[in-house]
N, C-alpha and C positions, 0 to 999 in steps of 0.2 A: 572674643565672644562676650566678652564683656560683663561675667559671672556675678561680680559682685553688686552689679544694679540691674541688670539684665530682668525686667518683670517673669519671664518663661521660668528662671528657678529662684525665686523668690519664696522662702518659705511661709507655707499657711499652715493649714493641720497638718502638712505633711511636708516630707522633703524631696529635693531630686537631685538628687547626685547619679542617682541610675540613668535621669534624661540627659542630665551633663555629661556623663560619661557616652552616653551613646553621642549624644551630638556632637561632642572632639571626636568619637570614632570615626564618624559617618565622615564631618569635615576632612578628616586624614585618609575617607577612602577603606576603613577597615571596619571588618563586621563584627558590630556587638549586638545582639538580641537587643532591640524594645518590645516585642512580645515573642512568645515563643509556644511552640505546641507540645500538647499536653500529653502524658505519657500514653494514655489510650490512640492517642490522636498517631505518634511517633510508632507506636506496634502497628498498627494499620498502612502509615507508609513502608515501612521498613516490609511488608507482606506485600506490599506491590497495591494497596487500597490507595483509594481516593477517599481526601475527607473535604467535608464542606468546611471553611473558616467560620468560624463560632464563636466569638468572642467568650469568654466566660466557658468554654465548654468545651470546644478543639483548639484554644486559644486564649493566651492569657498574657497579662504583662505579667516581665519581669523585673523583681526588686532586685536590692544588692544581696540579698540571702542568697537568694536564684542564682544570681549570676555569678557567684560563685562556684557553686554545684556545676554550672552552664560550663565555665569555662573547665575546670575539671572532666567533664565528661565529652564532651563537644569542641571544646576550644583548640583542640590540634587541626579538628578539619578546617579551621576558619583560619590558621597561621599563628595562633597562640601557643605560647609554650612556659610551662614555670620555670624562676627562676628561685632562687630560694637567700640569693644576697642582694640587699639594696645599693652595691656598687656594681652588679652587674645590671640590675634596673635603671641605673642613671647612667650608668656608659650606655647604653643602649639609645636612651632617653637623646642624651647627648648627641647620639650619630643619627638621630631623625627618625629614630623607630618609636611608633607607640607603647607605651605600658601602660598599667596599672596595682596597683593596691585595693583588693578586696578583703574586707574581713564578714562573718558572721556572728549574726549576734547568739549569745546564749539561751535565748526568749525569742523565738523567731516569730510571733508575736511581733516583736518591734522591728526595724528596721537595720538591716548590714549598713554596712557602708562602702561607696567605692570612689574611688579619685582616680585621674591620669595624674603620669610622672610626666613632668614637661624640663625641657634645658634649660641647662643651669646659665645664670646670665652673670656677669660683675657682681650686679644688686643683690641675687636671688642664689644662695651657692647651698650644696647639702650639706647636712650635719656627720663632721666626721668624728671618729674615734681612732687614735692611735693610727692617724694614716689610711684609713678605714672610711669608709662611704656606708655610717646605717639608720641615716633618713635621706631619701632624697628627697629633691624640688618637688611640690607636687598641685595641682589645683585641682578646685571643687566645687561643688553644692551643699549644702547641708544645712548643720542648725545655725550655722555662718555661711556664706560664700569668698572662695579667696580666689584670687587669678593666683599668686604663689605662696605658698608655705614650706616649712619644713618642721613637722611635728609627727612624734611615732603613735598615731593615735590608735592605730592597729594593738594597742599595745595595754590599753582599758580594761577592764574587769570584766567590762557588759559585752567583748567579744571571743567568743569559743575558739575560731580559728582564724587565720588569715592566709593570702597567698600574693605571691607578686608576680605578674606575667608580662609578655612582651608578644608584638605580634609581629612577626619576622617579614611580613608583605612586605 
């Protein structure tokens, strides 16, 4: 995908790690919201209603805050499931399943952040401790783009929570 020059996530005023992450989804065949419907919108299906698509109004994009919450609340129907150790995120990673690392930020104001976990390669291995797998490989969008890293950035002052999931498809 080519992240680190790729013009589509190149940051200007803003970042996209939420497009990158859906677009590794989509490529892999697994479903992550680019936009999603709005709670009003969700009570009216969920009663058997029809809603018209509304950008801004039965419909909206979602950032990495969101998709947090998303995967949290929605993410089982779609094949997601947490995990809660980053060597169970990179085995996984490893045997051809998708993940990710979502955190929120404290100021939701600003921007979450999310990345996939990708396989680990020769060049590209996770950070372990005592035998222990707790960072894995991962790639992204942001205030940098990297095809691999291994950094716990989840792990900042300016994020409230974080989650690690896997989509079992």
């Amino acid at each position: 995908m080519n992240v680190e020059n790729a013009i589509r996530y190149k940051k200007t005023a803003y970042t996209f790690c939420n497009i990158y992450a859906y677009d590794f989804c989509y490529l892999c065949e697994v479903f992550l919201p680019r936009v999603w419907w709005s709670e009003s919108a969700l009570i009216s299906l969920s009663n058997g209603g029809q809603v018209d698509i509304r950008y801004g109004e039965t419909v909206f994009e979602i950032r990495a805050n969101e998709l947090f919450q998303w995967l949290k609340e929605f993410g089982s129907s779609f094949g997601w499931r947490r995990v809660f150790t980053a060597q169970e995120l990179q085995t996984a990673a490893d045997q051809g399943y998708v993940g990710v690392v979502v955190a929120n930020t404290k100021n939701h104001d600003n921007s979450g952040h999310i990345c996939v976990v990708v396989p680990q390669t020769d060049v590209h291995t996770p950070v372990t401790m005592e035998g222990e797998i707790v960072t894995p490989v991962m790639s992204d969008a942001g205030l940098s783009n990297h095809e691999y890293y291994s950094y716990r950035w989840w792990t900042k002052d300016k994020y409230s929570f974080f989650g690690f999931w896997i989509n079992d498809n």
